[in-house]
N, C-alpha and C positions, 0 to 999 in steps of 0.2 A: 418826244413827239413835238414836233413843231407845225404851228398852223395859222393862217388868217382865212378861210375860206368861207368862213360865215355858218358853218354846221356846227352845231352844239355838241358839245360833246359833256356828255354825261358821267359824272364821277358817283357812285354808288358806295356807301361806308354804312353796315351793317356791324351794330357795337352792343352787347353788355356787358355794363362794368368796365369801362374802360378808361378807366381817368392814368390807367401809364400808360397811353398809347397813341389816346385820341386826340390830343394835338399836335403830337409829330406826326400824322396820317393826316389831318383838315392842311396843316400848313404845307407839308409835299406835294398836297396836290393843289394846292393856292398858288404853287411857287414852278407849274407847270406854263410853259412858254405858250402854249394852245389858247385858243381861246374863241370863242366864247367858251366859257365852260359853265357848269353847276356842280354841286358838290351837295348829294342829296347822302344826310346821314338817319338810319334810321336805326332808334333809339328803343331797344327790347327791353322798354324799364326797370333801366339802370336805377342802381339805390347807393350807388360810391361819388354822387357830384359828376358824372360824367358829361347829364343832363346842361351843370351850370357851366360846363367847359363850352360845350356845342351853342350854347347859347347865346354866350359871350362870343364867341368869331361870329355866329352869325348876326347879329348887330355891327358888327363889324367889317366883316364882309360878305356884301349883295350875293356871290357866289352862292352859298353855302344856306344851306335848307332844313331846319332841323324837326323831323318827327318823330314822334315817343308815344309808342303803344301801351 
């Protein structure tokens, strides 16, 4: 999907436990041509470091939202 249109498009990542997964799923969708985009991950407390992966991008990049219930 390609886009400049100015509509947000929202990226939803629902994860526990997910420290094999959850970086190549934040960066695929980092690495989508659309944009504006977010990347809202929301974190079903995780107890494998999943927490510190999500944390880590998002410090890094504005994208990416990280909540942990």
């Amino acid at each position: 999907m390609s886009g400049n249109n100015n509509e947000l498009l929202s990226i939803g990542i629902p994860v526990l436990n997910g420290v094999p997964t959850i970086r190549r799923a934040i960066q695929s969708a980092l690495e989508s041509e659309y944009r504006p985009i977010e990347i809202i991950v929301s974190d079903n407390a995780s107890q494998d470091g999943t927490s510190d992966i999500v944390s880590e991008l998002a410090r890094e990049h504005a994208e990416v939202q990280h909540h942990r219930s």
